[in-house]
Kinemage of the C-alpha trace (Angstrom):
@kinemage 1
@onewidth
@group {chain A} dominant
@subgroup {mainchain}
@vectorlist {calphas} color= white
{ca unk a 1} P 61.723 84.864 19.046
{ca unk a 2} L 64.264 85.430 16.539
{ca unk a 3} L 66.038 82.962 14.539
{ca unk a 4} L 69.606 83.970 15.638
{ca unk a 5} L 69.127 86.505 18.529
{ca unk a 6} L 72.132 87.811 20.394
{ca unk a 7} L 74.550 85.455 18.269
{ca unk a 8} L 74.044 87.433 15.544
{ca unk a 9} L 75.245 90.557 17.271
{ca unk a 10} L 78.244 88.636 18.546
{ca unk a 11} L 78.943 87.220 14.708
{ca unk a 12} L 79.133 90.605 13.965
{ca unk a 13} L 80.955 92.325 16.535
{ca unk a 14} L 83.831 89.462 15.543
{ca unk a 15} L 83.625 90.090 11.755
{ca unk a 16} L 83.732 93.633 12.300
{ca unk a 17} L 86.533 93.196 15.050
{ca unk a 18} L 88.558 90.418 12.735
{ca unk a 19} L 88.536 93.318 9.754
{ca unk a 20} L 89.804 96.246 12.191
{ca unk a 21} L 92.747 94.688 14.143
{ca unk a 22} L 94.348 92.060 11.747
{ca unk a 23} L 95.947 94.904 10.171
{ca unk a 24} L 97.413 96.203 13.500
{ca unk a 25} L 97.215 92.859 15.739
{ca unk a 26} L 97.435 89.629 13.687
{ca unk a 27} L 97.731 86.101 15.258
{ca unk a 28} L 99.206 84.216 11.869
{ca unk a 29} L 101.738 87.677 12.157
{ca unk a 30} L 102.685 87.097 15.744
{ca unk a 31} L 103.402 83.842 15.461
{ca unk a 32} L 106.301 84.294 12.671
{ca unk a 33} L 107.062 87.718 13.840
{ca unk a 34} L 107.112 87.608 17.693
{ca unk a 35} L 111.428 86.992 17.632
{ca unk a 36} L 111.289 83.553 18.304
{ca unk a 37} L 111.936 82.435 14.736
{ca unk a 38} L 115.254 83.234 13.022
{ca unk a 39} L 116.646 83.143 9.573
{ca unk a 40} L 119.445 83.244 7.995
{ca unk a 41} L 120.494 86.449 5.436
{ca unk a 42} L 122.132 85.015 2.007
{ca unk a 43} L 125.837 86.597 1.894
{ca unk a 44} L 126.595 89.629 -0.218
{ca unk a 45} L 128.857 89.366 -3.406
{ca unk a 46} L 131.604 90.854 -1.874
{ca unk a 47} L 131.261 89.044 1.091
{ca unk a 48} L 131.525 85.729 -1.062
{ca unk a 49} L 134.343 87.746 -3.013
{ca unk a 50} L 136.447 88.239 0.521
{ca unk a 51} L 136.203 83.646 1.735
{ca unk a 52} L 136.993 83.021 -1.740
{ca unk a 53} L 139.928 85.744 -1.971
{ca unk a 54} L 139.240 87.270 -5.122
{ca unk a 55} L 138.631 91.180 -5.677
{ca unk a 56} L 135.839 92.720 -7.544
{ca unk a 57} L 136.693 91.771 -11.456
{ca unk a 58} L 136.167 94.048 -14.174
{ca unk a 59} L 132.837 93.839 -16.285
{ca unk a 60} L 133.639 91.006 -18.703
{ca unk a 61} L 130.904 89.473 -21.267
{ca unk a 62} L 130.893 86.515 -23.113
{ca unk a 63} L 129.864 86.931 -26.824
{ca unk a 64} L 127.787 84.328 -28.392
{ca unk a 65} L 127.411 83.567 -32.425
{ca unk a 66} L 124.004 84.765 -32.342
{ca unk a 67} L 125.555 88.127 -31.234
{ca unk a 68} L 123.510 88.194 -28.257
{ca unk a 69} L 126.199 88.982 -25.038
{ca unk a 70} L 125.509 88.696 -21.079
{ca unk a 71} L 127.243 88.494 -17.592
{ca unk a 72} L 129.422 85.544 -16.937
{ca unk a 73} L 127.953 84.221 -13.747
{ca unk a 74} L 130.995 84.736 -10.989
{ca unk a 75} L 132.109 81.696 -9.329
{ca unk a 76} L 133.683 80.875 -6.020
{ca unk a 77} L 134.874 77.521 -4.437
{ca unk a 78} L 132.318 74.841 -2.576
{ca unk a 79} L 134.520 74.597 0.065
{ca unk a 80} L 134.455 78.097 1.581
{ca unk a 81} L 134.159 78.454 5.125
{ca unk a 82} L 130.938 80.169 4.827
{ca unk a 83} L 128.620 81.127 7.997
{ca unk a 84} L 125.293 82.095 8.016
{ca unk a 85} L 124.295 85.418 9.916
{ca unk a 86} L 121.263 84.679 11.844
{ca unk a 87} L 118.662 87.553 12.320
{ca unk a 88} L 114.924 87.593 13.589
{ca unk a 89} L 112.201 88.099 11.532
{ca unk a 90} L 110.682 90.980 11.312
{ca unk a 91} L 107.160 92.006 9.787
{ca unk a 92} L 108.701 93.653 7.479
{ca unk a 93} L 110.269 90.662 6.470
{ca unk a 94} L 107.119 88.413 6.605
{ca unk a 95} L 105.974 90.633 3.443
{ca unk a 96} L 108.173 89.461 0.867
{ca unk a 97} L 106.932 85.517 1.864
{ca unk a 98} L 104.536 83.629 -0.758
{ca unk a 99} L 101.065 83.267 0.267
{ca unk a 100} L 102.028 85.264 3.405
{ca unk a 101} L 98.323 87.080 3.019
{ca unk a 102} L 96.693 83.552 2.456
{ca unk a 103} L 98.691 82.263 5.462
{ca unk a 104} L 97.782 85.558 7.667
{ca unk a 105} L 94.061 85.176 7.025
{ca unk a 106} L 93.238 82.162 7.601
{ca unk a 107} L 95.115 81.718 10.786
{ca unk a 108} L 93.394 85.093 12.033
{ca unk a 109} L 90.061 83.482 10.869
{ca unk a 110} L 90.885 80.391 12.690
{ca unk a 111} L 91.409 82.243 16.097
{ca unk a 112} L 88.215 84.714 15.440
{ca unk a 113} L 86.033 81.725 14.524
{ca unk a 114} L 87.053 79.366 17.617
{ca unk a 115} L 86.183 82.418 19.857
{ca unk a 116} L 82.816 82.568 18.498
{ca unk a 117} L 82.248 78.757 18.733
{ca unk a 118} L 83.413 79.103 22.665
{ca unk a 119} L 80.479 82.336 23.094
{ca unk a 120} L 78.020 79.639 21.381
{ca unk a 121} L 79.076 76.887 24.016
{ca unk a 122} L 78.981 78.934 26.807
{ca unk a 123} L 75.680 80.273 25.424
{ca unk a 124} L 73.906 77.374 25.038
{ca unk a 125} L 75.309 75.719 27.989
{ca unk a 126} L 74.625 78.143 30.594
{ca unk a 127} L 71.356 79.539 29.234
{ca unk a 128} L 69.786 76.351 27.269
{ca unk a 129} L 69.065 78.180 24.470
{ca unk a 130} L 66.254 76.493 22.130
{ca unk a 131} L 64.790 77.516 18.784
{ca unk a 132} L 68.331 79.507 17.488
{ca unk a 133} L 70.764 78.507 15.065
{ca unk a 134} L 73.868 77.370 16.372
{ca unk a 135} L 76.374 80.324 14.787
{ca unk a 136} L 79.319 78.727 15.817
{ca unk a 137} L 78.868 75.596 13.342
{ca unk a 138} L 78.727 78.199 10.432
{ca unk a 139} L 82.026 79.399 11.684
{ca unk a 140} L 83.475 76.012 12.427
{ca unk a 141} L 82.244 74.885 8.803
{ca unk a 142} L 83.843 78.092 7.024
{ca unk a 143} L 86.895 77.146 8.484
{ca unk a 144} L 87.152 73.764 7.288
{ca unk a 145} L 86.305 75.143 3.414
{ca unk a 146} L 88.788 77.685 3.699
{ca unk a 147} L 91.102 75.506 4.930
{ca unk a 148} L 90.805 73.202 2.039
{ca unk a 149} L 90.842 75.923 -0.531
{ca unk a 150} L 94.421 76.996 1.108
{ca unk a 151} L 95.138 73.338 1.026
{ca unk a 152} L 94.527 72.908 -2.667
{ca unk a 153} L 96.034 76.153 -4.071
{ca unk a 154} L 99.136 74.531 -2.463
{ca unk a 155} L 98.708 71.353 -4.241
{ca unk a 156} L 97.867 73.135 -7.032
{ca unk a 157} L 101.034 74.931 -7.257
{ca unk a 158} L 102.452 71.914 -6.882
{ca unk a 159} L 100.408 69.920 -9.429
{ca unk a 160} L 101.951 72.736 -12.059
{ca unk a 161} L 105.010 71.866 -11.835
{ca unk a 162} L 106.653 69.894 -14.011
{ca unk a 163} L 110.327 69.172 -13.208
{ca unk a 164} L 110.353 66.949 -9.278
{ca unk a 165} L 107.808 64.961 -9.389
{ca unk a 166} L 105.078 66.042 -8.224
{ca unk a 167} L 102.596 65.920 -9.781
{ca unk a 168} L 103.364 62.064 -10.022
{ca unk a 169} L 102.946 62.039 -6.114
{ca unk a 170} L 99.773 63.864 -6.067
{ca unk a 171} L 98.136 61.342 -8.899
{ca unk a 172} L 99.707 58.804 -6.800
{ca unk a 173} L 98.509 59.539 -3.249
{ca unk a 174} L 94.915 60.562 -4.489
{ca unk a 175} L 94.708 56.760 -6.313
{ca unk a 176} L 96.303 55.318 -3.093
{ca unk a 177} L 93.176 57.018 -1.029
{ca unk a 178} L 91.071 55.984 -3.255
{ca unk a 179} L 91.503 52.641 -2.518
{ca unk a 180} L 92.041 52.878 1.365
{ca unk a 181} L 88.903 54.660 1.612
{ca unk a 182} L 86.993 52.022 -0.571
{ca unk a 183} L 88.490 49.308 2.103
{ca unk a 184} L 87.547 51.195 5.133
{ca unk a 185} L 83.633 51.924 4.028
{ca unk a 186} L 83.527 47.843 3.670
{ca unk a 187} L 84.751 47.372 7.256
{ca unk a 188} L 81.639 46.630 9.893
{ca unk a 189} L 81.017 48.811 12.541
{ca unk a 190} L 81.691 45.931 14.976
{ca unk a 191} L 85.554 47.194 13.940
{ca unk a 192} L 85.279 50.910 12.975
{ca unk a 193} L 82.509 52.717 14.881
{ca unk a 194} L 81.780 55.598 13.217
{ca unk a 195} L 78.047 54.776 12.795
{ca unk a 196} L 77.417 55.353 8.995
{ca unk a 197} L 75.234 52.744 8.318
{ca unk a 198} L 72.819 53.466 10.971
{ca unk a 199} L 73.393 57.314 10.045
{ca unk a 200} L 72.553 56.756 6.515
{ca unk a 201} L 69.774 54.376 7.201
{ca unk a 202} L 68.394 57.710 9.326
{ca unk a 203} L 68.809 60.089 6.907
{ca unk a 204} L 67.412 57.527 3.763
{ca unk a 205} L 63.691 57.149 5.918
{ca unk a 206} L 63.770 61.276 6.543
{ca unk a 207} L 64.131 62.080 3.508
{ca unk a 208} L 61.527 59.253 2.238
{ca unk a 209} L 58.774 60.608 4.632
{ca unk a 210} L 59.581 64.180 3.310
{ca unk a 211} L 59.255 63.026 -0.483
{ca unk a 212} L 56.405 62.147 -0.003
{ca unk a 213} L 54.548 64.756 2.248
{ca unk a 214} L 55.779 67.118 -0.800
{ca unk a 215} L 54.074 64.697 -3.559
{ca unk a 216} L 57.255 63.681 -5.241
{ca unk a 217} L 56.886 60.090 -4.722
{ca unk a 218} L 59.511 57.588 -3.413
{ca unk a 219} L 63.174 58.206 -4.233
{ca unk a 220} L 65.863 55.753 -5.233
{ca unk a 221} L 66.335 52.388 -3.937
{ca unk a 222} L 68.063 52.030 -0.548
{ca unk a 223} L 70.854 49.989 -2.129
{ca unk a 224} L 71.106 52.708 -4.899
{ca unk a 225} L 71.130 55.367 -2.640
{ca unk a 226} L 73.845 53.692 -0.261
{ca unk a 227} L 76.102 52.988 -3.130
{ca unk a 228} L 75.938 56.873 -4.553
{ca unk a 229} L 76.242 57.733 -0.895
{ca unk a 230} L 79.584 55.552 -0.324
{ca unk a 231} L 81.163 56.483 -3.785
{ca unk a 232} L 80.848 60.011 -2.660
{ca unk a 233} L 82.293 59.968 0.315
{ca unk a 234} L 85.420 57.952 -1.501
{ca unk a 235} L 85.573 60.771 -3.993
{ca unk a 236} L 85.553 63.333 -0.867
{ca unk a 237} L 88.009 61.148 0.940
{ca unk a 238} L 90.067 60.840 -2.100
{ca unk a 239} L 90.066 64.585 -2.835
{ca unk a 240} L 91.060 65.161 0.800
{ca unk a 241} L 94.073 62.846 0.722
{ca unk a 242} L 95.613 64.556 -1.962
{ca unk a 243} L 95.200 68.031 -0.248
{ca unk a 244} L 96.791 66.806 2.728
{ca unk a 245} L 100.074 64.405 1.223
{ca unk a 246} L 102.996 67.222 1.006
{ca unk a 247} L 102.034 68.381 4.334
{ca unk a 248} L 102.362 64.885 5.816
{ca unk a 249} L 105.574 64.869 3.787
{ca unk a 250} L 106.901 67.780 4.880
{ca unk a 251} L 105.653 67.290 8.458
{ca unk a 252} L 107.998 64.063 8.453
{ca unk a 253} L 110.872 66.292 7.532
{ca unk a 254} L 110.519 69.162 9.914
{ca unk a 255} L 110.597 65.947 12.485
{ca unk a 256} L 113.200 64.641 11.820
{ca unk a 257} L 114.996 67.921 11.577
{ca unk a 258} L 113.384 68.886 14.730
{ca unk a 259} L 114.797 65.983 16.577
{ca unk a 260} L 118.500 66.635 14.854
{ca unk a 261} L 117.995 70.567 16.109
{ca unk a 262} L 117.182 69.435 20.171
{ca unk a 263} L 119.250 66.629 20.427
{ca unk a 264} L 120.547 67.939 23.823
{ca unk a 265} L 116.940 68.212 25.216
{ca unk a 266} L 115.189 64.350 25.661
{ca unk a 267} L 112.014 66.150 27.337
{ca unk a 268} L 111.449 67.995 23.761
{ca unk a 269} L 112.094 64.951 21.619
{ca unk a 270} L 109.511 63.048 23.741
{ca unk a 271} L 107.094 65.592 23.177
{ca unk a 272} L 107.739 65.348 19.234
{ca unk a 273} L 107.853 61.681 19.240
{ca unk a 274} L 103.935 62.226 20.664
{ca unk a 275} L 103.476 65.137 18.548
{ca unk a 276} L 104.061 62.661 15.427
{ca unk a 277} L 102.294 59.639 16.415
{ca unk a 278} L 99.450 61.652 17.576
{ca unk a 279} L 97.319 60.469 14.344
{ca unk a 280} L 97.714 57.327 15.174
{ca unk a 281} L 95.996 57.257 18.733
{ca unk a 282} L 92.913 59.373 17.010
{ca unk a 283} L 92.522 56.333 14.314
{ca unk a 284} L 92.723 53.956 17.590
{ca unk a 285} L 89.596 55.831 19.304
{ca unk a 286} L 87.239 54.521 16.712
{ca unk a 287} L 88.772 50.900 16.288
{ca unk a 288} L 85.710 49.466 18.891
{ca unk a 289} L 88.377 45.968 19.480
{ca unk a 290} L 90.758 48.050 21.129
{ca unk a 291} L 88.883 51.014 22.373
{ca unk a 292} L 85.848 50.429 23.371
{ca unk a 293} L 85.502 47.118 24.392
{ca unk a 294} L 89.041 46.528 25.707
{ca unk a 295} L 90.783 50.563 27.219
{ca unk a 296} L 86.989 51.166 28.440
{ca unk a 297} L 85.981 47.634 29.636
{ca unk a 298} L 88.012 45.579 32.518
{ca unk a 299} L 88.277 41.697 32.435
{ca unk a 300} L 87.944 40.228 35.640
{ca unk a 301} L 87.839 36.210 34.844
{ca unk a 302} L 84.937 35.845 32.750
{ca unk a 303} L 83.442 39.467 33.411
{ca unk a 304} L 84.026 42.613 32.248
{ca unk a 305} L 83.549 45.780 34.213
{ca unk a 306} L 82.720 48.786 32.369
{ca unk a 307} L 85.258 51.840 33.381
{ca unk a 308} L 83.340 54.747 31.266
{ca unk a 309} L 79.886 54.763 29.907
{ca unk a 310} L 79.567 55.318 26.471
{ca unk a 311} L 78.525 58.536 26.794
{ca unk a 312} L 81.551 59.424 29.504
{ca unk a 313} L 83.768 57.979 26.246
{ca unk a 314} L 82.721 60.370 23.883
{ca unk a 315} L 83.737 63.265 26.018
{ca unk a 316} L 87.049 61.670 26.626
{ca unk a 317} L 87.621 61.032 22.866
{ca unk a 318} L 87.230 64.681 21.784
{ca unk a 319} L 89.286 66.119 24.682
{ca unk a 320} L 91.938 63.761 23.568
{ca unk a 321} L 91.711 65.127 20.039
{ca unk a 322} L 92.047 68.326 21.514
{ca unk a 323} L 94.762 67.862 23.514
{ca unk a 324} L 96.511 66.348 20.614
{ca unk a 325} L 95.800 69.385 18.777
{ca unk a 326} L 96.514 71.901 21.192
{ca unk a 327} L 100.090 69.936 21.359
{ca unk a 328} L 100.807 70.213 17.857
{ca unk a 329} L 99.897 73.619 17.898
{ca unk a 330} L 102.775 73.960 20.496
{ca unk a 331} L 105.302 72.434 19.000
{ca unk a 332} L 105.225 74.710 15.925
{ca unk a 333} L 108.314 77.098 16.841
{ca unk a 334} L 110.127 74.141 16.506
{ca unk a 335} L 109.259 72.753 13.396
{ca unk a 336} L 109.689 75.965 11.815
{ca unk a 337} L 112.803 76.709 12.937
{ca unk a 338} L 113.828 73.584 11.793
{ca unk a 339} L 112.954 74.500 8.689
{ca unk a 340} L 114.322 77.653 8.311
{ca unk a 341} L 117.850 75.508 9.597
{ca unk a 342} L 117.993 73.996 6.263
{ca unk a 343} L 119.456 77.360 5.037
{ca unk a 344} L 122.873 76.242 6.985
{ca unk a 345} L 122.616 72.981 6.915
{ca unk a 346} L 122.762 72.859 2.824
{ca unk a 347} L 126.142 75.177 3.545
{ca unk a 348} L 127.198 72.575 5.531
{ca unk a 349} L 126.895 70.268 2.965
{ca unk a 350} L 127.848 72.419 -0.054
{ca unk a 351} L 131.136 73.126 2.095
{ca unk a 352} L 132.092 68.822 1.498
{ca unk a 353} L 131.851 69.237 -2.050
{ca unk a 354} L 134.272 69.949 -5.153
{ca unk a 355} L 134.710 72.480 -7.453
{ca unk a 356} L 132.875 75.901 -7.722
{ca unk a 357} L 129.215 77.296 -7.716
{ca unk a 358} L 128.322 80.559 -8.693
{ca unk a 359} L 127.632 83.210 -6.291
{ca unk a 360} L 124.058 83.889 -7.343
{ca unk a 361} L 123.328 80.286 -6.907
{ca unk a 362} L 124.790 80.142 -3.203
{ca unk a 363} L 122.456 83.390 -2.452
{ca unk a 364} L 119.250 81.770 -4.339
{ca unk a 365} L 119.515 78.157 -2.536
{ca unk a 366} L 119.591 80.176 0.865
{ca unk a 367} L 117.228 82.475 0.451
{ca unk a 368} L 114.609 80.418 -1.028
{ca unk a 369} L 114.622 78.946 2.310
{ca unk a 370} L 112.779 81.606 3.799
{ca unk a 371} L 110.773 82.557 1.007
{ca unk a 372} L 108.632 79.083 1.450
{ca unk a 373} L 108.402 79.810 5.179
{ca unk a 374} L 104.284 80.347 5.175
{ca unk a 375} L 103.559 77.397 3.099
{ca unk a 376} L 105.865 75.608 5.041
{ca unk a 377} L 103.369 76.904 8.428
{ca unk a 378} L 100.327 76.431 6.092
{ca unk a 379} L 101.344 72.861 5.798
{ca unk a 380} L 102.123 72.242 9.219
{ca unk a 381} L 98.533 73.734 10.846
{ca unk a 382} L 96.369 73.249 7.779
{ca unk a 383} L 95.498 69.566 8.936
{ca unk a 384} L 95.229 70.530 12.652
{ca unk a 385} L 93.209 73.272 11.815
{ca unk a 386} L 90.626 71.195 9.731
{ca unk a 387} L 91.203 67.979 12.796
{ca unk a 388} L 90.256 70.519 15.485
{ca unk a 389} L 87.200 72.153 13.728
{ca unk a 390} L 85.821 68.936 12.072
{ca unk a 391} L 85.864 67.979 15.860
{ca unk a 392} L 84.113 70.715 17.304
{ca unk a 393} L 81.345 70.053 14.541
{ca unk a 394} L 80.887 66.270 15.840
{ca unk a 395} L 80.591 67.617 19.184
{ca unk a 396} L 77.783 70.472 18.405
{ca unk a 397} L 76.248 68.282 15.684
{ca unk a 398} L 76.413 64.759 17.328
{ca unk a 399} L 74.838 66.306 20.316
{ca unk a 400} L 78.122 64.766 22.011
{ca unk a 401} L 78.542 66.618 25.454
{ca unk a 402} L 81.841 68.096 27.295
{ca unk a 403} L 81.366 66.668 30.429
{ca unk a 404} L 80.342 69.550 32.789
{ca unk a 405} L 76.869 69.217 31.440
{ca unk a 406} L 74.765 66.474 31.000
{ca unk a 407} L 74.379 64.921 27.287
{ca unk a 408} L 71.279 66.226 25.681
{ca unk a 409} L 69.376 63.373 24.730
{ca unk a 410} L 69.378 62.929 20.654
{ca unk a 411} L 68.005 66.494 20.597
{ca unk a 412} L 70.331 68.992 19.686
{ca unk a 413} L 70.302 72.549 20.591
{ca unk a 414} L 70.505 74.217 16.833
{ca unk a 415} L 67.163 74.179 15.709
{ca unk a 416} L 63.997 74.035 16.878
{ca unk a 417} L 61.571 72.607 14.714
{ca unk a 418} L 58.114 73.786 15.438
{ca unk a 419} L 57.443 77.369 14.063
{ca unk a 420} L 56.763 79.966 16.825
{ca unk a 421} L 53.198 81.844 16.768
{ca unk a 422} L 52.652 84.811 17.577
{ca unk a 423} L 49.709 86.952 17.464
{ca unk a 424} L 48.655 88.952 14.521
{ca unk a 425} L 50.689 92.674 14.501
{ca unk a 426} L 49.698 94.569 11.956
{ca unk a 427} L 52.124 96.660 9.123
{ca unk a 428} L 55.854 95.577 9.454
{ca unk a 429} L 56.332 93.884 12.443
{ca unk a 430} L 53.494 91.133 11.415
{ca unk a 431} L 55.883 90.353 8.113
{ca unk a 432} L 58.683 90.264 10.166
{ca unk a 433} L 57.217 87.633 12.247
{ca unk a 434} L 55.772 85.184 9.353
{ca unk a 435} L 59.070 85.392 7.607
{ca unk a 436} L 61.021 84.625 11.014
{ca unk a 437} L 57.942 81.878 11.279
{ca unk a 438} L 58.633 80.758 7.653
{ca unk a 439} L 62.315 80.644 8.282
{ca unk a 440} L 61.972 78.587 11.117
{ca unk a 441} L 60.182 75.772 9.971
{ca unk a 442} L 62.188 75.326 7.078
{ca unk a 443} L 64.920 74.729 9.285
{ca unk a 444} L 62.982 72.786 11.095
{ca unk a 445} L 62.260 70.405 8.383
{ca unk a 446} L 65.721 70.191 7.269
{ca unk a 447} L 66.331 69.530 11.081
{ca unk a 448} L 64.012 66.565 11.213
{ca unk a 449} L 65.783 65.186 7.799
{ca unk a 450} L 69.585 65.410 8.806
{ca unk a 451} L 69.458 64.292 12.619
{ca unk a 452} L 72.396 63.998 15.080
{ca unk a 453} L 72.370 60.433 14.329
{ca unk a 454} L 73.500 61.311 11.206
{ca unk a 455} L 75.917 63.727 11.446
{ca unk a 456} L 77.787 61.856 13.996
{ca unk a 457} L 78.300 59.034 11.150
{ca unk a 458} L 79.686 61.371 8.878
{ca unk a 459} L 81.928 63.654 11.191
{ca unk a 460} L 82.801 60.824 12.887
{ca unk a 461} L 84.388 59.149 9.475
{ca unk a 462} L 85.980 63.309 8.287
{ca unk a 463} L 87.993 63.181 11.628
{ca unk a 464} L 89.086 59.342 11.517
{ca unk a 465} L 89.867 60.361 7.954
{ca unk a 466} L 91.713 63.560 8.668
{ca unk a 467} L 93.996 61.776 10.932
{ca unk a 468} L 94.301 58.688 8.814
{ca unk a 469} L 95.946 60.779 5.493
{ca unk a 470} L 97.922 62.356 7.996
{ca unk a 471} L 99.267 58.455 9.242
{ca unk a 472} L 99.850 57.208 5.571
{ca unk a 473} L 101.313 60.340 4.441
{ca unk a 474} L 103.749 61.060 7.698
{ca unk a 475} L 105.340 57.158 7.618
{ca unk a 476} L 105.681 57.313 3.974
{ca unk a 477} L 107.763 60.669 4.535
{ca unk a 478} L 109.424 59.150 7.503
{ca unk a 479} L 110.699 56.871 4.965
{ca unk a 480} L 111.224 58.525 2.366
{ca unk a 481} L 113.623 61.496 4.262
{ca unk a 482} L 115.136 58.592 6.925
{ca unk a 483} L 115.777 55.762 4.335
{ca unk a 484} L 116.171 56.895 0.890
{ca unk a 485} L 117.346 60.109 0.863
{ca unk a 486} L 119.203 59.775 3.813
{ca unk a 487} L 118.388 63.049 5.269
């Protein structure tokens, strides 16, 4: 048997399909592109020239001492009665955007890998599939590095600049996360469930037993090993804080411009009041006090009935992080186009003003606008994209189930860890099947040493984290727009 099979092929057939069509048929493309965004076109000079009724003046310069002479920037009233021409965007527009090819690739990748994780669901739920390796968590886990990467360029880009601020905010944030993840690693599982302790305690014996069948002796100390093992996860958790605080800051923004743009339509604003306190429910799933043992569990006098087994709850909590997801993921035309209404909303605000601004200013301010529109997106889905996949990983990893088939029980479908034997072929086909042999029980060993019990601590903990920097960093932005800038 072969150590991938027909999930190779279909890897394949979706690389190969990804690298012919996103030049003709791109998702991350379609979604800025398909006329349901508009922006608004900067005026022309003369255009400028004809509100603030002036005529085209002569070429004057301005000599300096140095003897050095340029353009004298033009000028024109605040006050003008300016209006913005509103135009879809086209794909030939989308071109000129920054990080537009970043943007476009990953959210094609996105779509291409979630299509192969379905085929390995299906796959392994229809057929119960043993002794293959699950390609969809490959997928599922190249998503999630990519999606940092894009993440950190951002913050990066940020982090350079000098004049704002922020790179204050991202020292900030990343010390503040530092110190909330410290706090939640102390808290018992009795109040936060994610099942690290018993996880690590797995993985510390495993990889005990497999020192030493290899001869290398014991390894660290359990209390040494716990403590590296918690100060790199608050590292991790730092480092992942700081990638996600200007989207959480922008996200609180585009909300509350997103709530300004459909104030005629209440249905909408319910759905982005959920949209935004989404997070928040995800960090409740995992408090056990009001989850577990309280949604799950009926009092009846001095009873309690149990509604869901724990197993039925563990379905329900990913479809609910799924739901959330695919809700956000809804919501996005909105968002963006509230963005892209800060172009006319600054005019608004530029028209209560005094004295004059230059003309190239007035044409920079609005067109920058829609220059930023893809990091803007890249903000908004980056942390939905990393929720959702980190979530399909606990499911295939914890050995969690969807519901339509039974849990397995502890095993999970990935790996199988006894080597197949076959009989002896001679020439080619022989050293094809020790190496596929060979292959096999490597995995298998590394299967034995990081079990489901495991991975369900630590995925567990990524998505609670995920959605907790997305809670910290959306209500500080909340504030920050609502209360102190005013917006």
């Amino acid at each position: 048997m072969g150590v991938i099979g027909v999930q190779l092929v279909v890897s394949l057939l979706m690389a190969s399909l990804m690298q012919r069509l996103v030049p003709h048929y791109s998702i991350g493309r379609w979604l800025l592109c398909n006329g349901s965004l508009f922006r608004f076109k900067h005026p022309s000079d003369d255009e400028l020239r004809t509100l603030a009724g002036k005529q085209k003046p002569r070429l004057r310069r301005d000599r300096r001492q140095n003897g050095v002479t340029e353009n004298k920037p033009e000028m024109v009233p605040k006050d003008i009665k300016l209006s913005l021409e509103a135009t879809p965007i086209k794909p030939l527009d989308a071109l000129v955007l920054r990080y537009f090819l970043d943007y476009q690739w990953l959210v094609d990748f996105v779509m291409y890998a979630t299509l192969v994780y379905l085929f390995t669901e299906a796959y392994y739920g229809l057929l119960n599939v043993q002794g293959e390796i699950n390609v969809g968590v490959l997928w599922c886990l190249l998503t999630l590095v990519f999606g940092i990467k894009l993440l950190f360029s951002l913050m990066a880009h940020y982090f350079k600049t000098e004049e704002g601020g922020e790179r204050s905010v991202c020292l900030t944030f990343a010390f503040l996360f530092v110190l909330i993840a410290m706090l939640v690693l102390v808290v018992r599982e009795e109040y936060l469930e994610f099942g690290l302790e018993p996880g690590f305690s797995n993985l510390y014996e495993n990889l005990q037993m497999l020192f030493r069948q290899l001869g290398l002796g014991d390894i660290w100390p359990y209390s040494v090993a716990r403590l590296i093992f918690k100060l790199s996860l608050v590292g991790v958790s730092s480092f992942i804080g700081a990638c996600l605080t200007f989207p959480g800051l922008r996200l609180a923004q585009t909300h509350l411009d997103a709530l300004r743009m459909t104030a005629d339509k209440p249905l909408t604003q319910v759905l982005l009041y959920a949209n935004f306190l989404s997070p928040i429910l995800v960090l409740l799933l995992w408090v056990k006090p009001i989850s577990r043992d309280f949604v799950i569990s009926s009092p009846f006098g001095k009873e309690k009935i149990q509604l869901l087994s724990d197993s039925m709850y563990n379905t329900v909590r990913l479809w609910i992080i799924l739901g959330l997801c695919a809700l956000r993921l809804l919501l996005t035309r909105y968002h963006l186009q509230a963005y892209l209404n800060l172009a006319e909303r600054w005019v608004e605000l530029m028209r209560k003003e005094a004295g004059c601004i230059s003309m190239i200013e007035i044409q920079r301010k609005i067109s920058r606008v829609f220059c930023y529109l893809c990091v803007v997106t890249v903000q908004y889905l980056g942390p939905t994209i990393l929720l959702l996949h980190s979530t399909l990983l606990l499911k295939v990893l914890g050995d969690y189930s969807w519901g339509w088939y039974p849990e397995p029980p502890g095993v999970s479908p990935a790996i199988d860890a006894s080597p197949h034997n076959s009989g002896s072929a001679p020439g080619e086909e022989d050293d094809y099947r020790m190496a596929v042999s060979q292959i096999t029980a490597a995995l298998g060993a590394l299967r034995n040493v990081f079990t489901p019990l495991f991975y369900r601590g630590l995925l567990s903990y990524l998505t609670w984290w995920l959605a907790a920097c997305q809670v910290v960093t959306n209500l500080f932005g909340l504030y920050f727009h609502q209360y102190l800038m005013g917006s």
